[in-house]
C-alpha positions as CSV (number, residue, x, y, z in Angstrom):
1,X,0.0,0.0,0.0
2,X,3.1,2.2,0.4
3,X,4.3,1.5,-3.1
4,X,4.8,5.0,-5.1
5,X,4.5,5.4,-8.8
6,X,6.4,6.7,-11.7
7,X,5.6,10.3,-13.0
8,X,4.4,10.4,-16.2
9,X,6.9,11.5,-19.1
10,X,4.5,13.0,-20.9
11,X,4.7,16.0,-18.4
12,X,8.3,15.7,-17.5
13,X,11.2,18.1,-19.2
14,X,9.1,20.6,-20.1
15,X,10.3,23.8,-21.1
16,X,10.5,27.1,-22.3
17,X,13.8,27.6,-24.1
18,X,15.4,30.9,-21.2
19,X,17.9,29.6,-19.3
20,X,16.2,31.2,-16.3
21,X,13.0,29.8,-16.3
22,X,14.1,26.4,-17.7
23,X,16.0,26.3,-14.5
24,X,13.1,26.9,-12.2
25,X,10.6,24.3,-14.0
26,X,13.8,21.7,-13.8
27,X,13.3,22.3,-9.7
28,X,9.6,22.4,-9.6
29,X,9.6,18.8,-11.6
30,X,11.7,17.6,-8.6
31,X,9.4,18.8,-6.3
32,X,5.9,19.1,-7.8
33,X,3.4,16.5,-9.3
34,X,4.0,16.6,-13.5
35,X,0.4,18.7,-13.6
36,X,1.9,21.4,-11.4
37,X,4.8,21.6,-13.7
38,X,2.5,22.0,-17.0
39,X,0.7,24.2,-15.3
40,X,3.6,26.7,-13.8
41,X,5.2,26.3,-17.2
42,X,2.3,27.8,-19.0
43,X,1.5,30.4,-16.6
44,X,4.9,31.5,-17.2
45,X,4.9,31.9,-20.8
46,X,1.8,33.8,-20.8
47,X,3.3,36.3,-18.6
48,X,6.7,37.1,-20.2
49,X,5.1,37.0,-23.7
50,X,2.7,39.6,-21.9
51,X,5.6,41.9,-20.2
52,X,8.2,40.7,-22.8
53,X,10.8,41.6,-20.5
54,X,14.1,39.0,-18.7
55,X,13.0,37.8,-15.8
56,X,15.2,40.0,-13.5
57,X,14.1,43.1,-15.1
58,X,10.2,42.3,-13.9
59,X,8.7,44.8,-11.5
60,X,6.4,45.6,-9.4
61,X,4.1,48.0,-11.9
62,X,4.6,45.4,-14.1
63,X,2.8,42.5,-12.7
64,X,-0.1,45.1,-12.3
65,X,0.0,45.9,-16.0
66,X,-0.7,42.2,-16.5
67,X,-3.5,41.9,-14.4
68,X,-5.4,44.9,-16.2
69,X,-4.1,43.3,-19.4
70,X,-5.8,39.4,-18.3
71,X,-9.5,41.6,-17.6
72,X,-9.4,43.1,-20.4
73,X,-12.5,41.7,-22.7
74,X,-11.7,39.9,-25.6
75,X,-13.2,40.7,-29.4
76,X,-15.8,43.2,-28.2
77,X,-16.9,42.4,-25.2
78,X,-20.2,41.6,-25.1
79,X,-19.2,38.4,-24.5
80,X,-19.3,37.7,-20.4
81,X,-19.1,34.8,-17.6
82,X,-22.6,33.8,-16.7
83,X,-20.7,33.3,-12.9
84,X,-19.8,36.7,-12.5
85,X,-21.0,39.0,-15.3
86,X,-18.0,39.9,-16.1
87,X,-15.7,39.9,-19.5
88,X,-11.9,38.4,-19.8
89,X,-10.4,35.9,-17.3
90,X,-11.5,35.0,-14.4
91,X,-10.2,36.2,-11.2
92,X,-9.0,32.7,-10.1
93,X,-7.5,32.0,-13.2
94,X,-5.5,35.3,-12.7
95,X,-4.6,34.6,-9.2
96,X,-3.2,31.3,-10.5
97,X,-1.2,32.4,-13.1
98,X,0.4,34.9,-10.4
99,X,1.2,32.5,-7.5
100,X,3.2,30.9,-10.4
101,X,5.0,34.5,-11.1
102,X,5.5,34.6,-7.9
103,X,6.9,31.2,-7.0
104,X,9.3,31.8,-9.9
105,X,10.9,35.0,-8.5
106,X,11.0,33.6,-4.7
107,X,13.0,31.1,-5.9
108,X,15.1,33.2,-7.7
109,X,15.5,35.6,-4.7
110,X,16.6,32.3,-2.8
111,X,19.4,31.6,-5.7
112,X,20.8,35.3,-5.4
113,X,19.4,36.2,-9.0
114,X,16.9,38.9,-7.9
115,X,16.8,41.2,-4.5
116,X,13.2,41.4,-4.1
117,X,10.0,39.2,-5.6
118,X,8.1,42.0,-7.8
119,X,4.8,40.1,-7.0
120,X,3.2,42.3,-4.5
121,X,1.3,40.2,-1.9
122,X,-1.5,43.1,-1.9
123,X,-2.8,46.7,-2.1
124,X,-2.3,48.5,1.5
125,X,-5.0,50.3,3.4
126,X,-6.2,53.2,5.3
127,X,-6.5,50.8,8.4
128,X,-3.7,50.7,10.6
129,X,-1.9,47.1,11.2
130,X,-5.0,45.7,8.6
131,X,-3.6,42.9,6.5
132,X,-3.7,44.4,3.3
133,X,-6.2,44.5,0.1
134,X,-5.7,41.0,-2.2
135,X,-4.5,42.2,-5.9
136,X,-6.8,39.9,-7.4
137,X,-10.3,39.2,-5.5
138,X,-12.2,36.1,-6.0
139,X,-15.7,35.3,-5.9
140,X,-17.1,32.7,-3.4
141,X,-19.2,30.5,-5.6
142,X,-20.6,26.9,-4.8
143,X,-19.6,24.0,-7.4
144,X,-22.6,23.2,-9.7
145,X,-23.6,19.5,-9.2
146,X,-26.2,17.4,-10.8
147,X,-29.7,16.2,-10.1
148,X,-31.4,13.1,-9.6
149,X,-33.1,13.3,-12.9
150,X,-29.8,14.8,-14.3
151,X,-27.8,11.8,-13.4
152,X,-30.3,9.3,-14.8
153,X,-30.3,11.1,-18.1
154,X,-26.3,10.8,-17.8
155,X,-26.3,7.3,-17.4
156,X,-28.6,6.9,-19.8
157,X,-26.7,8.0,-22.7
158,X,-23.1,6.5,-21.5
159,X,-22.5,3.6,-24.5
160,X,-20.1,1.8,-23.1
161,X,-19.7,-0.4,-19.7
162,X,-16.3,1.1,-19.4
163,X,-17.7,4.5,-19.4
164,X,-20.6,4.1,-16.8
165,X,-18.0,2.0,-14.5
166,X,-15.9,5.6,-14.8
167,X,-18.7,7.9,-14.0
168,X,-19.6,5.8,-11.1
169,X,-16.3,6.2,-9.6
170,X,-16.7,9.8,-9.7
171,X,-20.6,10.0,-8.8
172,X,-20.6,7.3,-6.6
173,X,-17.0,7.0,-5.1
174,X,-15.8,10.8,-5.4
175,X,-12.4,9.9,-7.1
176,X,-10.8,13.1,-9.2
177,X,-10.5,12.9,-13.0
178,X,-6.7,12.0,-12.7
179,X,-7.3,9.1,-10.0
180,X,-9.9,7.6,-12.2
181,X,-7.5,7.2,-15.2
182,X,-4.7,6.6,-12.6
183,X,-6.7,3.0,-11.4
184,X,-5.2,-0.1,-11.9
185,X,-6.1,-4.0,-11.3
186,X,-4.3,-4.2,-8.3
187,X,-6.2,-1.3,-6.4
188,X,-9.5,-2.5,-6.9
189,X,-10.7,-4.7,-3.6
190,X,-14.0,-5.7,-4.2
191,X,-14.7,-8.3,-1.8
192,X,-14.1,-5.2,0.9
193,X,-16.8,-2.7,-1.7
194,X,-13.3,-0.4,-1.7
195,X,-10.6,1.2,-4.3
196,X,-7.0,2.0,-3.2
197,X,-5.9,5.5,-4.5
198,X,-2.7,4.9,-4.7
199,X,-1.7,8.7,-6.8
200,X,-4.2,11.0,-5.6
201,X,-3.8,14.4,-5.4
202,X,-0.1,15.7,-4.2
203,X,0.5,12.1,-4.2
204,X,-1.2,11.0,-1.0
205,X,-2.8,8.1,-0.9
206,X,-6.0,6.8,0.5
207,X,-8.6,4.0,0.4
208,X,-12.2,4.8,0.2
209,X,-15.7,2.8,-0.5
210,X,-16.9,2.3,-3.5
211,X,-20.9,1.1,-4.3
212,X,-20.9,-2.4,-5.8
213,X,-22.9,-1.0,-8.5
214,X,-19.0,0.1,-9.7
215,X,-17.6,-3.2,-9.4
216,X,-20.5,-5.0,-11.7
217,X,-19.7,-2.6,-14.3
218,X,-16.0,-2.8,-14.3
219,X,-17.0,-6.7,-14.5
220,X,-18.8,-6.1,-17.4
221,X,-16.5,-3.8,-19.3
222,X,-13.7,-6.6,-18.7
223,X,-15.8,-9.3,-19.5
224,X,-17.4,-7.7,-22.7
225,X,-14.9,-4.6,-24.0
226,X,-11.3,-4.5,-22.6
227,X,-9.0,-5.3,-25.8
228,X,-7.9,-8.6,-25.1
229,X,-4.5,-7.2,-26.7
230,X,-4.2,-4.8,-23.9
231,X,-0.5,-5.3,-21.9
232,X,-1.0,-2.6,-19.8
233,X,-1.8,-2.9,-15.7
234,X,-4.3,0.2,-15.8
235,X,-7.6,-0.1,-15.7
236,X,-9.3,1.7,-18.6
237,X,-8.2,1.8,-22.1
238,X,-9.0,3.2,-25.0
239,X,-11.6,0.8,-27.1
240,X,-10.7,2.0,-30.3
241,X,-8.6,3.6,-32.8
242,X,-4.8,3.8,-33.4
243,X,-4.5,3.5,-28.8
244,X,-6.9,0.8,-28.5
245,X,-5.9,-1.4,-25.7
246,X,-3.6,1.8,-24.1
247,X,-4.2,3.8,-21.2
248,X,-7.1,6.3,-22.0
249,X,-5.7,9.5,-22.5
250,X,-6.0,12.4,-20.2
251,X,-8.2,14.2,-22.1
252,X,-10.3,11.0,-23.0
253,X,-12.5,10.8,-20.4
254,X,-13.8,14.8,-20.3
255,X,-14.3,13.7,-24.1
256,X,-16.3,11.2,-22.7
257,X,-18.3,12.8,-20.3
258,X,-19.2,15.8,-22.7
259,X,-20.4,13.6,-25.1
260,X,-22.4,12.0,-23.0
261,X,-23.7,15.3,-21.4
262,X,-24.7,16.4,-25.5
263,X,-26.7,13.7,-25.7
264,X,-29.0,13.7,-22.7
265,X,-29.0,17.2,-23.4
266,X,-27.7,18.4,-20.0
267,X,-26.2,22.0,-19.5
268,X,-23.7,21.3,-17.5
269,X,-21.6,17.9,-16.6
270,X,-18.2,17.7,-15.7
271,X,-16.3,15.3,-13.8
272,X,-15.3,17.7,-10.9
273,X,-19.0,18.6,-10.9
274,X,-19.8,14.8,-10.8
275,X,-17.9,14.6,-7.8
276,X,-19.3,17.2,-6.3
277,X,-22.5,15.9,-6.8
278,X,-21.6,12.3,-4.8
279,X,-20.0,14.5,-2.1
280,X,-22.8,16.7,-1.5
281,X,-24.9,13.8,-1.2
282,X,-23.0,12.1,1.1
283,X,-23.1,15.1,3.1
284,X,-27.3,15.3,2.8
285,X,-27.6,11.7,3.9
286,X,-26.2,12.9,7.1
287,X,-22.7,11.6,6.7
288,X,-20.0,13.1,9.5
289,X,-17.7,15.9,7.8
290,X,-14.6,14.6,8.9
291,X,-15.6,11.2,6.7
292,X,-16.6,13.7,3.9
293,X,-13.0,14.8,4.1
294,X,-11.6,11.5,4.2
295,X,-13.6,10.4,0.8
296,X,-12.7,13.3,-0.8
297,X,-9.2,13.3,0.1
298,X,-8.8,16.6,1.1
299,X,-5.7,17.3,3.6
300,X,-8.0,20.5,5.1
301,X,-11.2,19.8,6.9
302,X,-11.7,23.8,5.2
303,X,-11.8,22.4,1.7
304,X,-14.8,20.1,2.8
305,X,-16.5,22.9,4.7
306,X,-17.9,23.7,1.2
307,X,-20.4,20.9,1.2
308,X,-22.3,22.3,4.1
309,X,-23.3,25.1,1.5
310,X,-24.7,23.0,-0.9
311,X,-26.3,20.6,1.5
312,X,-29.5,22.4,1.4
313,X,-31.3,20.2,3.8
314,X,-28.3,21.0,6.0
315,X,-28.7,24.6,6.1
316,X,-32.4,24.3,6.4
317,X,-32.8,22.1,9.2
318,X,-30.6,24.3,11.5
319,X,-32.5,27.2,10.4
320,X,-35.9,25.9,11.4
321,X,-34.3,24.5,14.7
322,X,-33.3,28.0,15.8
323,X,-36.1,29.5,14.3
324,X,-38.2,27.3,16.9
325,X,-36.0,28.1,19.6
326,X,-36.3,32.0,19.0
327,X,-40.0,31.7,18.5
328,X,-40.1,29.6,21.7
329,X,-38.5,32.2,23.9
330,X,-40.1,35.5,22.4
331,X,-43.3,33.4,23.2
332,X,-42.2,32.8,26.8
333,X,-41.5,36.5,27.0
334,X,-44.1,37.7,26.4
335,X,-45.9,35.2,28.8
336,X,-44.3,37.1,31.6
337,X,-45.5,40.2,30.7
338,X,-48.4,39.5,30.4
């Protein structure tokens, strides 16, 4: 259950062709999980091919010119969010892209190369000793997730048993996108109804329950669809085409799922939102938070705390319980005075 696993070469050696940069994404790949890396190595070449400037000549006024230049609207800008109203990037996807900047420039500080990191940390205030104004303000918004009759039109347009066993693990189990694809024979323990995770999320590892309803249809999909040619240990491959019988891609399953979603003529369906979906519902069923977290994986008990939102019957029943209790003692109040 300790066992580790190899990093996938696809995402390893990236780079960007400056000797400063190549430098930094060489130390983050010896430190950070091969999505990190992809994703700090694009954020960085958005932002120099926006300032156009070497690294050590970046400052503060302009990382601000970057974040006006990531709002601005594109084409003409009638063309806005339905989250937010608003036109260009999001502020999350900004704030990302920044926390890469500056991750870049604090290591560089650390090597000697720069004095100070140009990324401000915020905008100061009036207020005395207050912490500061964020550069980039996010939104709180809840995940969407899907309904009952939502998920039955889902299922009901999935064409394969290899699909429907994968949406399951997400909609009934609460696995990520990448620890779906990441499943292999050996992790599957269905005599106990539970998957081992063996390369979740920042590499931790955890083993969670599973419905049987996911172990009949990974039966099926092995029985009736797995490539018989297929070498490989993971669990789902791809049916068809020039990869048949290799892993499914890492883009293959969102491919899946959006097809899917066309056809039973859904709105919305993505696999974080299908995992959002089983752990909301896990959390309306009256299940503890602290085993919320542990399904989920989440190292905070904060990043569960999410799921009280959109447990509706949550938030309701406390509401009518102190609503009683402050109905019952304005009643006895006004007993007495009487």
């Amino acid at each position: 259950m300790g066992r580790s696993r190899s990093r996938s070469p696809r995402a390893s050696r990236v780079r960007l062709g400056d000797p400063v940069l190549d430098r930094y994404l060489e130390f983050v790949e010896s430190r950070c999980r091969p999505n990190t890396v992809l994703a700090a190595a694009s954020d960085l070449k958005i932002f120099f091919s926006v300032i156009r400037k070497p690294a050590a000549e970046v400052v503060p006024a302009d990382v601000l010119a970057f974040i006006t230049a990531q709002r601005k609207a594109h084409g003409d800008g009638r063309i806005v969010r339905l989250v937010d109203g608003e036109s260009g990037l999001s502020s999350r996807t900004i704030k990302r892209r920044l926390s890469s900047v500056s991750g870049l420039y604090s290591y560089l500080v650390l090597c000697g190369d720069v004095a100070v990191n140009p990324v401000p940390r915020g905008m100061a205030t009036r207020r005395r000793g207050g912490r500061g104004v964020a550069l980039v303000r996010t939104p709180y918004t809840l995940p969407k997730i899907l309904s009952p009759a939502e998920v039955d039109a889902l299922f009901g347009s999935l064409r394969h048993w290899r699909d429907r066993a994968m949406v399951e693990a997400m909609l009934l189990g609460g696995l990520r996108r990448c620890e779906v694809l990441g499943l292999r024979f050996e992790d599957l323990r269905p005599g106990e109804g539970r998957v081992f995770i063996a390369d979740g999320k920042g590499g931790h590892q955890r083993v969670v329950p599973v419905s049987a309803r996911f172990f009949r249809s990974v039966g099926a999909y092995v029985d009736t669809e797995r490539p018989a040619e297929a070498r490989t240990d993971q669990l789902f491959v791809a049916l068809k085409g020039p990869r048949r019988g290799q892993p499914l891609a890492d883009d293959g399953l969102d491919k899946i799922v959006l097809g899917a979603r066309r056809r039973a003529g859904l709105r919305h369906c993505t696999c974080h939102q299908l995992r959002h979906t089983c752990l909301t519902r896990l959390r309306e069923a009256g299940t503890a938070l602290e085993a919320v977290q542990a399904q989920a994986g989440h190292r905070s008990l904060d990043s569960t705390r999410i799921y009280l939102h959109l447990a509706n019957d949550w938030l309701a029943a406390e509401y009518v319980r102190v609503a009683a209790i402050i109905d019952a003692s304005r009643h006895g109040l006004g007993a007495v005075a009487q």
